[in-house]
C-alpha positions in Angstrom: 74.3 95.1 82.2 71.5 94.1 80.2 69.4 90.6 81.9 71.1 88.4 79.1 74.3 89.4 80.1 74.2 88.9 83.5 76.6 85.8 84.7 75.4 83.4 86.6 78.2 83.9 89.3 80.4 86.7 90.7 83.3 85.8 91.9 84.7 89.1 94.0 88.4 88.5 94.1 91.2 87.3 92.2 93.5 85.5 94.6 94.4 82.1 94.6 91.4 81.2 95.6 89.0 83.0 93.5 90.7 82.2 90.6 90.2 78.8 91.6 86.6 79.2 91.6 87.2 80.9 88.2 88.4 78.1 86.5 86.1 75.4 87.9 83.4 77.5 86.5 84.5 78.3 83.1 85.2 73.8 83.1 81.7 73.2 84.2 80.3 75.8 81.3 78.8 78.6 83.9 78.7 82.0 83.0 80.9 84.3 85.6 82.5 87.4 86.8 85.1 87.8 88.0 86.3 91.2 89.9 89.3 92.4 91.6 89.9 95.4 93.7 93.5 95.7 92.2 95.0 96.4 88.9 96.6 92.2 89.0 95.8 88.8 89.5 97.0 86.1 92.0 97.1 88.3 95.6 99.7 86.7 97.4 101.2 85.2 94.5 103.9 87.6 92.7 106.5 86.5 90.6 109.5 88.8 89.3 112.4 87.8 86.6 115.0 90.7 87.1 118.9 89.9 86.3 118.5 86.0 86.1 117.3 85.8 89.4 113.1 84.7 90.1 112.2 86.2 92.9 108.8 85.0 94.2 107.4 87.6 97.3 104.8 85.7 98.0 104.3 82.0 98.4 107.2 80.2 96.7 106.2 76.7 96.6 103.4 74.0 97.5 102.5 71.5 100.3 102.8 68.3 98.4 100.9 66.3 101.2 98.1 68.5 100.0 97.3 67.4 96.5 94.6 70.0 94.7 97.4 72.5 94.1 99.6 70.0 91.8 96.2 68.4 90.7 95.6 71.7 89.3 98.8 72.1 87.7 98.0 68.5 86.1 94.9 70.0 84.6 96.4 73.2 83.0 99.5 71.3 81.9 102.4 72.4 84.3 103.2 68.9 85.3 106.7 69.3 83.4 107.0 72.8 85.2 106.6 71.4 88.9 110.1 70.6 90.8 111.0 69.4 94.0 113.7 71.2 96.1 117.6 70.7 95.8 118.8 68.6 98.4 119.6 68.7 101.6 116.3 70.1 102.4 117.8 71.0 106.1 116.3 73.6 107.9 117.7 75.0 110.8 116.8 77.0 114.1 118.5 80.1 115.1 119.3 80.4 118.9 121.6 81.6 121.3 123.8 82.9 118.7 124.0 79.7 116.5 121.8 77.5 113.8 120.9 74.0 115.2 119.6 71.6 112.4 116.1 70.1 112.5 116.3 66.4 112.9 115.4 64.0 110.2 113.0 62.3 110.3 110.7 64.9 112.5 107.7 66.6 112.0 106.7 70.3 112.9 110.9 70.0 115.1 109.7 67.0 116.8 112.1 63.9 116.4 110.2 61.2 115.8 113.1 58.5 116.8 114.7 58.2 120.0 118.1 58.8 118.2 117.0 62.0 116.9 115.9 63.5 120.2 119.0 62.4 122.3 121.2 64.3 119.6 118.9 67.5 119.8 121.0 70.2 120.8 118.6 72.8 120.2 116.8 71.5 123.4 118.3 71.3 126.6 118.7 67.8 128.3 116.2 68.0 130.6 113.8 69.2 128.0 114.3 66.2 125.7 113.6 63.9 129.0 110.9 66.1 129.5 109.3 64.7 126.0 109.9 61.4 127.1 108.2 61.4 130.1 105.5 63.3 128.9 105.0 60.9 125.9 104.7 58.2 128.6 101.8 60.1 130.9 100.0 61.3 127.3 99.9 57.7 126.2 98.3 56.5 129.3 95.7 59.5 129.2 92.4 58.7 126.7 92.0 61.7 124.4 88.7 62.9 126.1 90.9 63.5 129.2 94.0 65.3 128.0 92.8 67.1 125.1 90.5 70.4 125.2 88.0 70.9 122.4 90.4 74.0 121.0 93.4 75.1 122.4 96.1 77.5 121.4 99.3 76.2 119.7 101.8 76.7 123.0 99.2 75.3 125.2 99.5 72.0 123.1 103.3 72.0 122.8 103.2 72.6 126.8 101.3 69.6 127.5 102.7 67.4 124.6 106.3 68.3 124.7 107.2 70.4 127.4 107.4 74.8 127.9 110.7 74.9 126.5 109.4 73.5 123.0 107.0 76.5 122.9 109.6 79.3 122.3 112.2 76.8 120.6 110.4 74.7 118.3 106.5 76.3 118.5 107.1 79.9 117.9 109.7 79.9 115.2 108.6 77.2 113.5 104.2 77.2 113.4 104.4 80.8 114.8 107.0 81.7 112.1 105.0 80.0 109.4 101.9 82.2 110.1 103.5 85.1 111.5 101.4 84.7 114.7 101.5 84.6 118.4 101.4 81.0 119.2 99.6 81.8 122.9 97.0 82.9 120.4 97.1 80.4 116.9 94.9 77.8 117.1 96.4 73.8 117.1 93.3 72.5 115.5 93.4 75.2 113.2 97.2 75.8 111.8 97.6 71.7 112.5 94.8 70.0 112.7 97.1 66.5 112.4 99.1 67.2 115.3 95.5 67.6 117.3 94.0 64.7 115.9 97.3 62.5 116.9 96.9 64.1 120.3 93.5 62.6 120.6 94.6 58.9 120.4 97.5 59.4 122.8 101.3 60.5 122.2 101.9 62.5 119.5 105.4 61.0 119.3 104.1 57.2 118.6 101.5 58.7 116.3 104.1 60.9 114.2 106.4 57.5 113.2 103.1 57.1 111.1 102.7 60.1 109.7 104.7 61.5 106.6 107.9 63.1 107.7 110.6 65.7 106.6 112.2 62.7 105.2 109.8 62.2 102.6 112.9 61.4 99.6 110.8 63.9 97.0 110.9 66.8 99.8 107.4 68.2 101.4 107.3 70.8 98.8 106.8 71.7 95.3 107.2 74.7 93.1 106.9 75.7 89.7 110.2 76.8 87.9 109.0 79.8 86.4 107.8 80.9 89.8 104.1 80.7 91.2 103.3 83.4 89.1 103.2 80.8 86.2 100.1 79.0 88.3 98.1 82.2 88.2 99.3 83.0 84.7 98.4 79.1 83.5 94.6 79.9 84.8 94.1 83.2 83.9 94.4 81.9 80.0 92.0 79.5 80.6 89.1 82.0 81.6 87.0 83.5 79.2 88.6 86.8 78.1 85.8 88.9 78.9 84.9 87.5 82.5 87.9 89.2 84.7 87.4 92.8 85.9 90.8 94.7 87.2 90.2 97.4 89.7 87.0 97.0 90.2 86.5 96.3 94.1 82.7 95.1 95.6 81.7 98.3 98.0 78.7 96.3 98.8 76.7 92.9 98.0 72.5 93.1 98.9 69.9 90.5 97.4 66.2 91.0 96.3 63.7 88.6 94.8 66.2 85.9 93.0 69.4 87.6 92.6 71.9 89.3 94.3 73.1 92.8 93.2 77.3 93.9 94.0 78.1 97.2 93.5 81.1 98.5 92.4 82.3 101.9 91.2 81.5 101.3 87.9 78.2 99.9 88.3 76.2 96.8 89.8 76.4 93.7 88.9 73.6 90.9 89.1 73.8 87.5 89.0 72.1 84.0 90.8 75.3 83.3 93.1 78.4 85.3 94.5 81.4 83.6 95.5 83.2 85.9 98.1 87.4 85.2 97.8 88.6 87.9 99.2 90.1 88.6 102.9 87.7 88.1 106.0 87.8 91.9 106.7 87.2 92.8 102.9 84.0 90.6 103.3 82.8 91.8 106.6 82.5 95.5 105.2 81.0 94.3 101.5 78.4 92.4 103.8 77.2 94.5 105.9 74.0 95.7 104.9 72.8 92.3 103.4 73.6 90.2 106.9 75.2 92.4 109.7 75.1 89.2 111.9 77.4 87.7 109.1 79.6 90.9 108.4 79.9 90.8 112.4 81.5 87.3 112.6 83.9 87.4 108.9 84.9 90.7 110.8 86.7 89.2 113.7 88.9 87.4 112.0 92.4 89.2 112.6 95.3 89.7 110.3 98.7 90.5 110.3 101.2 92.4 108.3 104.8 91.0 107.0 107.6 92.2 104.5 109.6 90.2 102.7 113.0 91.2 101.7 114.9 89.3 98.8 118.7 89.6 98.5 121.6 88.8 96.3 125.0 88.6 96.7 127.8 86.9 94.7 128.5 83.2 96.3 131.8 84.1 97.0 130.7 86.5 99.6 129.1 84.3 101.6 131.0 82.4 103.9 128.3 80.2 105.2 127.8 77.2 103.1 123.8 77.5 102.5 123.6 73.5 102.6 119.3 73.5 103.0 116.5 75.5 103.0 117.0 78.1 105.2 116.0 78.9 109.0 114.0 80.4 111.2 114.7 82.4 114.4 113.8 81.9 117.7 112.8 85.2 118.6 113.0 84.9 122.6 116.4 83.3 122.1 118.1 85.9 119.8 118.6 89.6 119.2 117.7 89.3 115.5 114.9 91.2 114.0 114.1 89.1 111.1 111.9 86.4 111.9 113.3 83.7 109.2 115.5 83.7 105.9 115.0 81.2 103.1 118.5 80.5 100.8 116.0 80.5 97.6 119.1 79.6 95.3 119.9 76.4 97.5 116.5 75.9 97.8 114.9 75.6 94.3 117.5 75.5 91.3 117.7 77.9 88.7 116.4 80.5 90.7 119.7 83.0 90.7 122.9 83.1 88.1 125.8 80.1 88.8 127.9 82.4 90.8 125.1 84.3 92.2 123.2 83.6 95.9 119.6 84.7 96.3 118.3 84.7 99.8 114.9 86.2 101.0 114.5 87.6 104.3 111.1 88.0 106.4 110.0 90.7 108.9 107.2 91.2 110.8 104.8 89.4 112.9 101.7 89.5 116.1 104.8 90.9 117.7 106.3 93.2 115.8 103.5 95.1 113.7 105.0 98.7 113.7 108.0 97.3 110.8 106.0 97.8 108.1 106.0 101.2 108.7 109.6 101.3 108.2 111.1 102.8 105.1 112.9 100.1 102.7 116.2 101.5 103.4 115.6 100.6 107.3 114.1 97.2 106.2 116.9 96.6 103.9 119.6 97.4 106.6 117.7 95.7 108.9 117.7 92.5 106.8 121.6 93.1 105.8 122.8 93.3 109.5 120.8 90.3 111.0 122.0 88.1 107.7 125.7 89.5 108.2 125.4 88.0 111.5 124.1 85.0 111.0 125.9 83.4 107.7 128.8 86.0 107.5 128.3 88.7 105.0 130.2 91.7 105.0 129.5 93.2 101.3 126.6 95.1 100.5 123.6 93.3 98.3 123.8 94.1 94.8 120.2 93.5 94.5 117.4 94.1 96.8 113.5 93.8 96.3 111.0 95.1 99.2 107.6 93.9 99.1 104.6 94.3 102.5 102.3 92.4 102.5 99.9 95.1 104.5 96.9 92.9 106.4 97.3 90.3 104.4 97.9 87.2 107.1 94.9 85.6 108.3 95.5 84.5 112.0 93.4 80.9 112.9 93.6 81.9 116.4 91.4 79.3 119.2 87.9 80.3 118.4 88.5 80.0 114.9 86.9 77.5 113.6 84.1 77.9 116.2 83.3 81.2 114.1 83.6 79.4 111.4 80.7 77.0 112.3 78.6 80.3 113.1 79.3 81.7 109.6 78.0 78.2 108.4 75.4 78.3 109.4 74.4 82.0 108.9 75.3 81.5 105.6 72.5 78.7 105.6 69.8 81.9 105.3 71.4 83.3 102.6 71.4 80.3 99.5 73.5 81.6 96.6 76.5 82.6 98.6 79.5 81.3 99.6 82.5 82.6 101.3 86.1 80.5 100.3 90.0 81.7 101.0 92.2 82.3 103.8 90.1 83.9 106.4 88.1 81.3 106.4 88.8 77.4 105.5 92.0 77.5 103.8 95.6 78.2 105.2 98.4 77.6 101.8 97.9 77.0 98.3 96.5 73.5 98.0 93.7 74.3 100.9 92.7 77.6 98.6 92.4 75.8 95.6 90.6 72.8 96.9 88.4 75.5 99.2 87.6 77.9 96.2 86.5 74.9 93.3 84.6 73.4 96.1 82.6 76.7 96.3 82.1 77.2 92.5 81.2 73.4 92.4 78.6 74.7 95.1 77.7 77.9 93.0 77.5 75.8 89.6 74.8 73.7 91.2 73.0 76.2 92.6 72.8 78.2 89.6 71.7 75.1 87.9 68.5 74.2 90.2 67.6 78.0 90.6 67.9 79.0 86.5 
């Protein structure tokens, strides 16, 4: 590239995140880059229309609490294109051989009302008196006393709620969520509100303040067309010239004012870099400008998942599919999946009227070796465990397998610890910024907010340093 051409920023990934940074750039007027390593937009964002069914195999909706996601969709005009799920928005636990609905109101399978818990037959009785008690001794406790600085996700359900929450509520619901191993995942991390609420006491009298599952408009939000029409909405926005397909960042050095990425079809210079992609990806592209730095992004640790969507006509289904969906208790049942979501209960027009789309996941921190499995296995897999569970004895007419190979971040404890260390490493080296879900951000709304923050960052710095 000639000097005149050179863009102020590279952004090095097009995820949700980096595309993010993309479009608060091309707002605030700054020249950019934008690379990906594969041949699409939108990483974990993929969006099919096959047969009059939408079949999202990534992320299929947003955390409304959250709001830079659906602020976003204000901007680029989707307002009219956001929806809330169809109600009832149960969700359900599968154990010992049955589903046992989550209470309302309750958050993260808590009950926040003393009604609530005494009807909770997915516990046992002396586990719900178990949360009593212990909401009693944790009130009495200041926060300095009963609440380590980091601590892992079962640890805090121990002391909160009692063990048997940890395999019932903990690990299919938070360790479902981010396909982790809850002894591992990080509370402060993964839910930072249920460790701040721990901190002035019981969590229990703290939730009746927080917002709950019975929020009337639903937790969620997707877009009709699928989340494909997010990425879709910003990638029309972006100058037409500023996105490079398969073109992945082998390395990123700096000399004199500028850094220099180099790809396989060239480097690239320019006053800033904004690094969107996975932890892993940036550990190796950083190596030789900041070991120290490619040391710490390369701890982080990932997981890989599959997700399996299925259709079948409604009348061979004998389970109602009144909610969401569930998740499965893996020490408590023989099935394999780890969760199922009924999409076409879930979100409307997502399948034809007489039609029932369901998505199945696999894989997890204890089960990496599925991936490896052929999509026949998978499919049977996924067809024997959902047989099971909501009665289906005809074979899908429709099935879609899609891995997701290293592509789950795990916020294990020590996470955000190595997070301040890559903060301030990244202090030496003005110009760059690292944003996405190795790092800051865990959903949608947290990648969006994280990757304009960082081009808000880069704009500035590319301003003062012209």
């Amino acid at each position: 590239m000639t000097p005149e051409a050179q863009p102020g920023v590279v952004i090095v990934g097009g995820g949700i995140a980096g595309l993010s940074a993309a479009y608060e750039l091309t707002v605030r007027g700054i020249p950019f880059a934008l690379i990906e390593a594969s041949d699409r937009l939108g990483g974990l964002i993929r969006t099919e229309h096959v047969g009059g069914f939408t079949i999202d195999s990534g992320a299929d909706s947003m955390l409304a609490q959250k709001p830079a996601a659906l602020e976003l969709c204000q901007e680029l005009g989707l307002s009219t294109r956001l929806m809330t799920s169809t109600p009832p928005r149960t969700a359900y636990v599968y154990a010992r051989d049955r589903l046992h609905s989550l209470p309302s109101p309750s958050v993260f399978g808590i009950p926040t009302t003393e009604a609530g818990l005494a009807s909770y037959d997915l516990l046992s009785e002396s586990a719900r008196a178990e949360i009593v008690r212990l909401a009693v001794q944790n009130d009495q406790a200041t926060g300095a006393e009963s609440a380590p600085s980091d601590e892992s996700v079962a640890s805090f359900f121990r002391r909160q709620f009692g063990n048997e929450t940890v395999s019932l509520i903990a690990e299919p619901l938070l360790g479902g969520i981010h396909a982790g191993d809850v002894e591992q995942l990080s509370i402060e991390s993964v839910a930072p509100r249920l460790a701040s609420a721990a901190r002035n006491g019981s969590v229990l009298r703290a939730f009746r303040n927080l917002p709950t599952s019975s929020d009337p408009e639903g937790m969620f939000r997707a877009l009709r067309g699928g989340m494909c029409e997010l990425v879709d909405a910003i990638a029309e926005r972006l100058p037409r010239d500023a996105v490079r397909l398969e073109t992945p960042a082998a390395s990123i050095t700096h000399s004199s004012s500028s850094f220099q990425i180099g790809t396989p079809r060239g480097s690239l210079q320019s006053r800033a870099v904004i690094v969107a992609a996975p932890a892993r990806a940036a550990a190796a592209m950083l190596r030789t400008l900041d070991p120290t730095l490619a040391a710490r992004c390369g701890v982080v640790p990932y997981v890989s998942t599959v997700s399996i969507a299925l259709t079948w006509r409604r009348s061979e289904v004998t389970h109602p599919l009144e909610g969401s969906g569930f998740v499965v208790a893996r020490q408590h049942s023989a099935l394999r999946i780890t969760a199922c979501t009924w999409v076409s209960s879930k979100w409307a027009e997502r399948a034809p009227q007489d039609m029932v789309l369901l998505r199945a996941f696999l894989g997890n921190a204890h089960d990496q070796e599925v991936v490896t499995l052929s999509d026949d296995t998978l499919i049977s897999i996924a067809v024997r465990d959902l047989g099971r569970v909501l009665g289906i004895s005809a074979e899908p007419h429709l099935t879609r397998v899609q891995r997701w190979m290293n592509a789950g971040a795990q916020h294990n404890v020590g996470h955000r610890a190595n997070l301040g260390h890559i903060d301030r490493q990244l202090r030496n080296l003005p110009g760059l910024f690292l944003c996405g879900s190795g790092f800051h951000s865990i959903g949608i709304p947290d990648c969006v907010a994280d990757g304009r923050t960082s081009a808000g960052a880069a704009a500035d710095y590319v301003k003062i340093h012209k």
